[in-house]
C-alpha positions in Angstrom: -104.0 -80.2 19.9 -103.8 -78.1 16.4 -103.9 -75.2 18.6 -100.5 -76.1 20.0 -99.1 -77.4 17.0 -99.7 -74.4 15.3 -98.3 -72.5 17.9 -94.7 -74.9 18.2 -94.9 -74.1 14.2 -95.3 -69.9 14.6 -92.3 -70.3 16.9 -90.4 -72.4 14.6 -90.9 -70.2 11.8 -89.9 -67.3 14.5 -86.8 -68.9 15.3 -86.1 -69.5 11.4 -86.6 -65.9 10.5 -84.6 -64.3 13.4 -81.6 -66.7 12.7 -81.5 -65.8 9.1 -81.3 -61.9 10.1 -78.4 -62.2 12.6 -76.4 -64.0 9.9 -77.2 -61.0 7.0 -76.0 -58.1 9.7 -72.6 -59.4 10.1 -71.6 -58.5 6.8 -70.3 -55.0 5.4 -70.4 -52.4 8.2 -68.7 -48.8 8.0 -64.8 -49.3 7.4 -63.0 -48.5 10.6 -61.2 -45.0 10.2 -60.3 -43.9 13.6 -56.6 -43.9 15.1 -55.5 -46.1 17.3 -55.9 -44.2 20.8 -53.3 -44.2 23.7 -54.5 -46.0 27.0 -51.9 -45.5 29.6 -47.9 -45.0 29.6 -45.7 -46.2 32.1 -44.1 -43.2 33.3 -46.7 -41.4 32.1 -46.7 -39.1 28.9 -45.3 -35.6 30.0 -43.3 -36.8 33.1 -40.5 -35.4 35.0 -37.5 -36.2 37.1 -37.3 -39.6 34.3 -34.6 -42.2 36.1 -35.5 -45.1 34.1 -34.2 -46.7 31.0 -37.6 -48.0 29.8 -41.0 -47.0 28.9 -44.1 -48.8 27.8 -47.2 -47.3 25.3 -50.3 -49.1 26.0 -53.1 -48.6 23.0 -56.7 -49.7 23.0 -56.1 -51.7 19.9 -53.4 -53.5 18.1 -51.2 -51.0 16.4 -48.1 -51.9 14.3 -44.8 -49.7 13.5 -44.5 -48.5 10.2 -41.3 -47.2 8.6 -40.4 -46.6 12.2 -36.5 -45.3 10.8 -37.3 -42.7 8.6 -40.8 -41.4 10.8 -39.3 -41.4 14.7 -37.4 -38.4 15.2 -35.6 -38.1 18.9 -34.6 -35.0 19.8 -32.3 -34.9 21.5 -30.8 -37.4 19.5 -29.3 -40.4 21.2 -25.8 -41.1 20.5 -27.2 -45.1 20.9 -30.4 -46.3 19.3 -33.1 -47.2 21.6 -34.1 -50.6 21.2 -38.1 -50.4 20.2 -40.3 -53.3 20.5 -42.3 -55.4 19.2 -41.8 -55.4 15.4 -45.2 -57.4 15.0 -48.7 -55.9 15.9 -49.3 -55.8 19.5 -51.5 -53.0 21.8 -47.7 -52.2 24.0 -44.8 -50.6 22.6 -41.7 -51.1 24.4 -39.0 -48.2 24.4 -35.4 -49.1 25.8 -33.1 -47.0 26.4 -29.7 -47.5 26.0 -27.8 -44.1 26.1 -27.0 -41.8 29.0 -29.5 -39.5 29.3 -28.6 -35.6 30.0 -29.6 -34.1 33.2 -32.5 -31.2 32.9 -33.3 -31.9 29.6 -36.6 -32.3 28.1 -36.8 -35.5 25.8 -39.3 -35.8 23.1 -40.0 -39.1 20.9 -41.9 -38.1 17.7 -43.6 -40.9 15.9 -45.2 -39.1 13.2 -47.0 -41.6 11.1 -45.5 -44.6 12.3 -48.4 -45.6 14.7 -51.4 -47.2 13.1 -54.1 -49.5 14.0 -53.5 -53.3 12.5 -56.7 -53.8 10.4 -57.1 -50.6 7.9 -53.6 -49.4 8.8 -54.9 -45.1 10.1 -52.2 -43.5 11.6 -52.1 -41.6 14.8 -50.7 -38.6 13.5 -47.7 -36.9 14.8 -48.1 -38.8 18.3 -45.2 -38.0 20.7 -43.8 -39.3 24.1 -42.4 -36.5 26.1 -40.5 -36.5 29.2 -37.7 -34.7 31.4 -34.9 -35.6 33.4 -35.5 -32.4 35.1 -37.9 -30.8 37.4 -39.8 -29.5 34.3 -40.6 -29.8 30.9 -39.5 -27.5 28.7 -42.2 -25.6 26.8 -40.6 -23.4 24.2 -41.1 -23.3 20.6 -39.6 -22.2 17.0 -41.1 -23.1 13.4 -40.4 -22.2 10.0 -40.0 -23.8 6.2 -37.6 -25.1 4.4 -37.1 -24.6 0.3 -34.6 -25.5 -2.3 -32.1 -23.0 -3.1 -32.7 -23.5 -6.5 -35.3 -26.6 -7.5 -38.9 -25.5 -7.8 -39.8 -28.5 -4.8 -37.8 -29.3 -2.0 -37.5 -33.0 -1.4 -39.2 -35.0 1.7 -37.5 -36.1 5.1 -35.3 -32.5 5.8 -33.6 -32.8 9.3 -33.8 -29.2 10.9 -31.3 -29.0 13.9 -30.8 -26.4 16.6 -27.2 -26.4 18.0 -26.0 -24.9 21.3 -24.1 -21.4 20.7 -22.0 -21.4 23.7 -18.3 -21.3 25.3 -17.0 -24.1 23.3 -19.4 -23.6 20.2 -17.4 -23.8 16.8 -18.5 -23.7 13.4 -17.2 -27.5 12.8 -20.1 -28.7 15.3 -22.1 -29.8 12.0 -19.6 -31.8 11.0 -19.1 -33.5 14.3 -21.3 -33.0 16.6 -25.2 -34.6 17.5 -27.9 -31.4 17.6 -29.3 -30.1 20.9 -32.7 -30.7 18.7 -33.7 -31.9 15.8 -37.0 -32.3 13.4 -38.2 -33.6 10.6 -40.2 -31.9 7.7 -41.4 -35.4 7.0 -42.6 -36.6 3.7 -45.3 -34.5 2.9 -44.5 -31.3 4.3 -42.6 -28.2 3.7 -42.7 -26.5 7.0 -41.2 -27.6 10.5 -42.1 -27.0 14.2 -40.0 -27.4 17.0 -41.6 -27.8 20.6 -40.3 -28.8 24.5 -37.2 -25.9 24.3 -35.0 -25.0 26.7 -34.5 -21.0 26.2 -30.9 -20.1 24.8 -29.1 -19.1 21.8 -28.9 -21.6 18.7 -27.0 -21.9 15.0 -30.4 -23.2 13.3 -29.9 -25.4 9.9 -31.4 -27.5 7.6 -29.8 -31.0 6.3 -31.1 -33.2 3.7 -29.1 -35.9 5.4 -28.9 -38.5 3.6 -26.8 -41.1 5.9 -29.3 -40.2 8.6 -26.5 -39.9 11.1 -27.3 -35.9 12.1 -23.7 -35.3 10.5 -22.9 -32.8 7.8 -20.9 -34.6 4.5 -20.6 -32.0 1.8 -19.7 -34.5 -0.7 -23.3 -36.2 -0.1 -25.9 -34.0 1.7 -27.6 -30.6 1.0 -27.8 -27.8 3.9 -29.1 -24.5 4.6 -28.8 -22.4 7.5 -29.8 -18.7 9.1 -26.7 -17.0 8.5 -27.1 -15.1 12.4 -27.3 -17.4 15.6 -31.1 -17.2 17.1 -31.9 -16.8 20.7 -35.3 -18.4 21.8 -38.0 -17.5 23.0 -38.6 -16.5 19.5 -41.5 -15.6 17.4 -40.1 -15.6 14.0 -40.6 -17.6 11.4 -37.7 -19.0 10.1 -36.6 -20.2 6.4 -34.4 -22.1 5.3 -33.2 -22.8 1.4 -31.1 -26.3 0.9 -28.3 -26.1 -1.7 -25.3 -28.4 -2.4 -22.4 -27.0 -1.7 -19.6 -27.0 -4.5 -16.6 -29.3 -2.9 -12.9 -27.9 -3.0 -11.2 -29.1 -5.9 -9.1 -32.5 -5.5 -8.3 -35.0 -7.9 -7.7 -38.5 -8.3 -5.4 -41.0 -9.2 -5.5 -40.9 -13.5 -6.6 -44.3 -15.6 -5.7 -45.3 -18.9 -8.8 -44.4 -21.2 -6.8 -45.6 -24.2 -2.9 -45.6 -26.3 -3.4 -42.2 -26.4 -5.7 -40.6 -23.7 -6.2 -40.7 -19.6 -9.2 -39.8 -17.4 -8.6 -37.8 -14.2 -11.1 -37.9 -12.2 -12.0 -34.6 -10.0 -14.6 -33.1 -7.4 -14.8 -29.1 -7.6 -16.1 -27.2 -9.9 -14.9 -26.7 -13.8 -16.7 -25.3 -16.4 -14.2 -24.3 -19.2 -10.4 -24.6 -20.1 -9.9 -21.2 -17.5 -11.6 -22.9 -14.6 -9.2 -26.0 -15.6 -6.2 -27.0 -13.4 -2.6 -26.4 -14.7 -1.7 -30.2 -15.6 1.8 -31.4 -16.8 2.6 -34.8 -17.7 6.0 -36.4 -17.7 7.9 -39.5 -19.3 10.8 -39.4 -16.3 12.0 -35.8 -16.7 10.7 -35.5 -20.2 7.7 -32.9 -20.0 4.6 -34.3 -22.9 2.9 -32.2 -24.9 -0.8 -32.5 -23.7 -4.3 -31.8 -24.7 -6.9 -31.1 -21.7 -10.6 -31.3 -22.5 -13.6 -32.2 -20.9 -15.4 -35.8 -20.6 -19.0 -35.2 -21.4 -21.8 -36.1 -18.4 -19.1 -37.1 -15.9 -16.8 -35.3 -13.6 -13.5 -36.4 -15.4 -10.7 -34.3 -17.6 -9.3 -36.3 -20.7 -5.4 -35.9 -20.6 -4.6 -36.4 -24.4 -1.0 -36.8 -25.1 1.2 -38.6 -28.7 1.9 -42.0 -28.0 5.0 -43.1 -26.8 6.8 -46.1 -25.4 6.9 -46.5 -21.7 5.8 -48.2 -18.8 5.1 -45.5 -16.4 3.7 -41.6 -16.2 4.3 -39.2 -14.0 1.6 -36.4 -13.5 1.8 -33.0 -11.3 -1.6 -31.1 -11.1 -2.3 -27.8 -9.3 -5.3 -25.3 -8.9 -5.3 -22.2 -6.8 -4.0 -23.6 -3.7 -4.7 -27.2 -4.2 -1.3 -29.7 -5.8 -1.0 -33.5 -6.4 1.6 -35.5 -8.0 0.6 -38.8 -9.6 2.8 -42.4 -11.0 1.0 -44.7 -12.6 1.4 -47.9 -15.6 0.1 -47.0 -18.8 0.1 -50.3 -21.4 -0.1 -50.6 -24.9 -3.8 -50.1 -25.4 -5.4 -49.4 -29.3 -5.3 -45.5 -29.8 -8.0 -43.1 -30.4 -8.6 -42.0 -34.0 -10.6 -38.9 -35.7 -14.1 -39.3 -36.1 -16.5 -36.4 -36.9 -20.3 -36.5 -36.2 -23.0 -34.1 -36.9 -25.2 -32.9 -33.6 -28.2 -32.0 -35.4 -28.6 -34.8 -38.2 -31.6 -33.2 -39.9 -33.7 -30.6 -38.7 -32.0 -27.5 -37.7 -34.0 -25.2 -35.2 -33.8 -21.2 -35.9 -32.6 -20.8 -32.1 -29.1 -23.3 -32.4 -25.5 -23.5 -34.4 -25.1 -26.5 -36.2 -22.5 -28.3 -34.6 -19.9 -31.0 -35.4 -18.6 -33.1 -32.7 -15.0 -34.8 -32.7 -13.8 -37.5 -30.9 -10.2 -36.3 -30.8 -9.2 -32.7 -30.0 -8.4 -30.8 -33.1 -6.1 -28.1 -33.4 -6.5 -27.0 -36.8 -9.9 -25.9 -39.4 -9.7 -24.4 -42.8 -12.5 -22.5 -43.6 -11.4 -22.3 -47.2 -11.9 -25.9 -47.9 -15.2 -25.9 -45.9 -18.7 -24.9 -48.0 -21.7 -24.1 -47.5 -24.8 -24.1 -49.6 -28.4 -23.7 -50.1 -31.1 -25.4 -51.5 -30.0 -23.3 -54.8 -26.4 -24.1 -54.9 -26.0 -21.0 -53.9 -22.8 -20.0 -51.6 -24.1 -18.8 -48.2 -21.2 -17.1 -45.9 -20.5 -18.8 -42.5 -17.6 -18.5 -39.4 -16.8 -21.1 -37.3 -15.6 -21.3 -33.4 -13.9 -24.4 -32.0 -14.9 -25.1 -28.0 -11.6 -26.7 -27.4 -12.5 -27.8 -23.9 -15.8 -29.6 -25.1 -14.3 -30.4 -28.3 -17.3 -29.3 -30.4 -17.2 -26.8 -34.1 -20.0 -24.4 -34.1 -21.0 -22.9 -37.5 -22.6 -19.4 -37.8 -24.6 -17.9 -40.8 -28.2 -16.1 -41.3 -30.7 -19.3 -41.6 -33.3 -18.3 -43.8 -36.7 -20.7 -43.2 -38.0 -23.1 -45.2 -34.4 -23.8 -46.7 -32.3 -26.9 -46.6 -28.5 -26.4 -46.3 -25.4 -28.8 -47.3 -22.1 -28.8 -45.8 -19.1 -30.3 -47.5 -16.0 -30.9 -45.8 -12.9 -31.4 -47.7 -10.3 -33.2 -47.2 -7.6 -31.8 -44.7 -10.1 -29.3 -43.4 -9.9 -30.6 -39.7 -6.9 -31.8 -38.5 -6.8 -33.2 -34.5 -3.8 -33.5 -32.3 -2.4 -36.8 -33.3 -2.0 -34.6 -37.1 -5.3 -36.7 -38.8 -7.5 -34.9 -41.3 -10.5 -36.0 -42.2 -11.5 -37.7 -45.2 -14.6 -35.8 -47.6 -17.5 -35.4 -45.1 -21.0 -34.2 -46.0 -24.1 -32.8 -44.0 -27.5 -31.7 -44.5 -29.8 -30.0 -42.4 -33.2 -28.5 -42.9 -35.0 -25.4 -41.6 -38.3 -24.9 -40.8 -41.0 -22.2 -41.6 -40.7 -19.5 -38.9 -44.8 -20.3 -38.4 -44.0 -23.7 -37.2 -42.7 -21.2 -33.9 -44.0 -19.6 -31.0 -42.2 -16.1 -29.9 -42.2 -15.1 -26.0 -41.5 -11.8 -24.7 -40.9 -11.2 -20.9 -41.5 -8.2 -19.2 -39.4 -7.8 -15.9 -40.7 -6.3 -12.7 -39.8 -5.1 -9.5 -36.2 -6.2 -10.1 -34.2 -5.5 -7.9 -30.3 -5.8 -8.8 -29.0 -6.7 -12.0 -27.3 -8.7 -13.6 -30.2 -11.7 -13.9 -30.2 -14.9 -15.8 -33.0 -15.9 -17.0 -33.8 -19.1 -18.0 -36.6 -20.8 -20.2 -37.0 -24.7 -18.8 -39.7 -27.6 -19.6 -42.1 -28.9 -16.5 -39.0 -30.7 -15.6 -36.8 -27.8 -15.1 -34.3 -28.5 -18.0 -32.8 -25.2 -19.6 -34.0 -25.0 -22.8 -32.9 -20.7 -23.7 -30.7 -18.8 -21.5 -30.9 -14.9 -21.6 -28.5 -12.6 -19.8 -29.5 -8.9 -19.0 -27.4 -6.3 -16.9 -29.9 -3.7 -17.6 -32.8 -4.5 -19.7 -36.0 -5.4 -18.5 -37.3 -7.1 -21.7 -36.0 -10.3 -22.9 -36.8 -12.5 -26.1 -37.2 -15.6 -26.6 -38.1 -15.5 -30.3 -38.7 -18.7 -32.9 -38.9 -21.5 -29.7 -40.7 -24.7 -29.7 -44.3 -25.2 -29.1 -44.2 -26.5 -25.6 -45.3 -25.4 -22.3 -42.6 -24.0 -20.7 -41.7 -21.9 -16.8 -39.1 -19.3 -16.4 -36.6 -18.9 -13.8 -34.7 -15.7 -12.6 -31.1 -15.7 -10.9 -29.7 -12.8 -9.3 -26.1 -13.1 -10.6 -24.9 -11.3 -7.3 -20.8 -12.2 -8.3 -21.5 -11.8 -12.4 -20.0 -15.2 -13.1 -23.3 -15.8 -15.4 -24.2 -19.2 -13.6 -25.8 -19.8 -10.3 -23.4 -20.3 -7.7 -24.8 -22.8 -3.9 -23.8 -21.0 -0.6 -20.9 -22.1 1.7 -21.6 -23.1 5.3 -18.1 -21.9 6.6 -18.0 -18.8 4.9 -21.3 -18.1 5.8 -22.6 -17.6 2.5 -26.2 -18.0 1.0 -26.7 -19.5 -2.6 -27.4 -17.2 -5.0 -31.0 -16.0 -5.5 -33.6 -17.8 -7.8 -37.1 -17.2 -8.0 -39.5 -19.1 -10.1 -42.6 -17.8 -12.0 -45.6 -19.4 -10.5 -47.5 -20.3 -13.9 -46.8 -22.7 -16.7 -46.7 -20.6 -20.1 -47.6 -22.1 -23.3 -46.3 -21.3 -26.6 -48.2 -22.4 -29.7 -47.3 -22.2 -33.1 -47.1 -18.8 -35.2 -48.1 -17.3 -31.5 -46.7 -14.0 -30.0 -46.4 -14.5 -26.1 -45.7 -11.5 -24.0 -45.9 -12.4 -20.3 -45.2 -10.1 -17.3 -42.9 -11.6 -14.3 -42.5 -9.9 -11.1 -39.5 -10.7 -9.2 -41.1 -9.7 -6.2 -43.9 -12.4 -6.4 -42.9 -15.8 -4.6 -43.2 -18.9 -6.3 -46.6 -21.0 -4.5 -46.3 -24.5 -5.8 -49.9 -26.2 -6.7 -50.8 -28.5 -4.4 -50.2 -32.3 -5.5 -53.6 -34.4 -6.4 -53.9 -37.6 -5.3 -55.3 -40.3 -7.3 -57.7 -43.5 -6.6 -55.7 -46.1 -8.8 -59.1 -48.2 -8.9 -60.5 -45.4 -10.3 -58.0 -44.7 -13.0 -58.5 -46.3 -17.0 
């Protein structure tokens, strides 16, 4: 009898033990990091002679969809959205069709990274659906890159498009028309790859477009393109640098900026009072004197005229080819006045003019009742030049370091359009030692054309010093900031001393920029001399991804 008792109590214990086991090994377990995994398709993947309008991705798990719009690329595209289902997790994906599909052509849907499983969310990378309404599939292929024309990094999600070249091929077909093909560099790469082609000759371009309708707007998007149609089958690898076109001039309808001033709004390109348009502004048949100038940060002229009493304007405006004639209601609105104000409000940096800003054009500066002094009270000889079109006063004289300078203005020695002067003004600025900055001297190689710009930026590509050469291969960038800086070369191929974007119709390439692959610091009372090839290209460092969790 204790015999079996003791045995019912081994088993019990058993029993105990074995339960208490099971319940620990259900916990943790190795995170799940494989793909979802395609089961079956109905037609199947890589099918010919397609007659239906629907097709149906079975996975062995449940997957969901995610940002399905910017990830699935078509190509063709569809001139009608399929309808793709569901939008909650699920092992099927339904595709509906609701377009007219082309006879003989090879269809492709490219999910990229839309696919993944429903639990730890892993892609199935680059998964596509492929299928032809003809006999065969097409099996050709064509890849290459795609760069900015002038931005160190190209931005993500770049449509590359192959169109036609045939009988009734014209150069408006980006404007118009859908792609034969199309692909997407995605958002993490640089390069593009297309697959399934049908052999023929293409115009091959690159669009950043931004209302994701396959349809060039030069006022919005970016494009690039290979400036000689391609035939494929075709080995080479292709690139492709994405610019902005400039916009033919137009203007619009002015607005009343005050008693005394309109804004004229504009797309084009204007840089200075000779890039300006011819402008005339009338009071019936009265012609109005008229002061043009720039507004800062904004793509707007300033139409200064004398006040006057009247209830409407008339304005003509013409450029090159381009005219437009403008009524509009002015009111009674408070006028602008003269106000001066100093750019640089202390420190004054060996490598800039000090600079007066005014708020109304002026058309008149004495010297004679300007002066300039030192920290001695000593005289120090200066010349000033007015940047009518920007309305700012630069002042040149030799700045000596360590010194502090003091500008008195006197009265009458600016006068504006409207016949103000200004009251008694003073200013005082400060220099620093010259071993508070950093000199860099760049050495030029392999160039080959000149002129070239050359430009000194920050790590986020603002211009910070600007040096033109036509000849010399040596450049200075003496008493600059301690910073880190990069450098940028621009083949000035039409000597216009800015960088100019391509055309698509004229079949023109942007001007020629090529970065220097290394940041450069400059420390304080340093000498810098660095060497820059031209012939190098610029390899961007790969980007490093960070654990969050992990970061302090």
């Amino acid at each position: 009898m204790l015999k079996n008792n003791l045995k019912y109590t081994f088993f019990l214990l058993l029993l105990i033990t074995v339960g208490c086991a099971k319940r620990g090994s259900i916990t943790g377990g190795l995170k799940d990091t494989i793909a979802p995994i395609l089961k079956m398709s109905f037609p199947e993947n890589f099918n010919t002679n397609f007659k239906g309008n629907e097709i149906k991705l079975v996975f062995d798990e449940n997957i969901k969809l995610k940002n399905l719009n910017k990830q699935l690329i078509i190509s063709p595209p569809m001139k009608n959205e399929p309808l793709i289902l569901p939008t909650t997790a699920s092992k099927t994906i339904t595709i509906k069709i609701k377009d007219t599909l082309q006879p003989n052509t090879t269809y492709s849907f490219n999910f990229g990274q839309s696919i993944a499983d429903n639990n730890e969310g892993n892609p199935l990378n680059q998964f596509k659906y492929v299928f032809s309404t003809g006999d065969y599939i097409d099996s050709l292929s064509l890849g290459g890159t795609v760069k900015s024309a002038y931005d160190k990094e190209v931005e993500s999600f770049v449509s590359v498009m192959l169109y036609d070249v045939n009988n009734t091929f014209k150069d408006s077909v980006v404007y118009n028309e859908n792609p034969r093909y199309v692909t997407n560099t995605l958002d993490s790469l640089k390069t593009f790859r297309f697959e399934n082609l049908k052999a023929g000759k293409y115009l091959l371009v690159a669009m950043k477009d931004y209302n994701s309708n396959n349809k060039y707007n030069p006022k919005n998007d970016k494009i690039g393109f290979s400036k000689d149609f391609i035939t494929i089958p075709n080995d080479t690898i292709y690139e492709l640098e994405l610019f902005k076109e400039t916009l033919p001039f137009k203007t619009f309808k002015p607005t009343q900026a005050s008693g005394n001033r309109l804004f004229l709004g504009y797309e084009g390109n204007i840089n200075s009072v000779a890039t300006s348009p011819k402008i005339i502004l009338k009071n019936n048949n009265d012609i109005l004197t008229t002061v043009i100038t720039k507004f800062p940060k904004k793509d707007s002229l300033q139409v200064w005229y004398k006040p006057l009493k009247a209830d409407s304007l008339n304005m003509a405006v013409a450029k090159d080819q381009y005219k437009a004639n403008f009524s509009f209601k002015i009111k009674d609105q408070k006028r602008d006045t003269l106000n001066i104000s100093a750019i640089q409000t202390n420190d004054l940096k060996f490598r800039e003019r000090f600079t007066l800003e005014s708020k109304t054009p002026l058309i008149n500066i004495e010297n004679s009742k300007i002066e300039l002094t030192n920290n001695a009270k000593k005289t120090v000889p200066f010349t000033t030049e007015y940047d009518d079109f920007n309305q700012k006063l630069y002042f040149d004289f030799k700045k000596e370091p360590s010194e502090s300078y003091t500008f008195k203005i006197l009265p009458g020695a600016l006068t504006d359009f409207f016949e103000q002067s200004n009251d008694s003004l003073t200013y005082k600025v400060t220099t620093r030692s010259t071993d508070d900055y950093g000199n860099l001297t760049v050495t030029l190689e392999n160039v080959k054309q000149f002129p070239v710009i050359i430009e000194l930026t920050n790590l986020k590509g603002d211009v910070l010093a600007t040096e033109y050469t036509e000849n010399n291969t040596t450049i200075a960038f003496n008493l600059i900031e301690p910073a880190i800086y990069t450098l940028r070369a621009i083949y000035d191929t039409n000597k216009n001393k800015e960088w100019d974007p391509g055309n698509y119709l004229e079949k023109l390439q942007a001007e020629e920029v090529i970065y220097f692959s290394e940041e450069i610091p400059v420390r304080t009372n340093w000498d810098v001399t660095q060497a820059f090839d031209l012939s190098l290209p610029y390899i961007p460092k790969p980007k490093v991804k960070t654990d969050k969790k992990n970061q302090n």
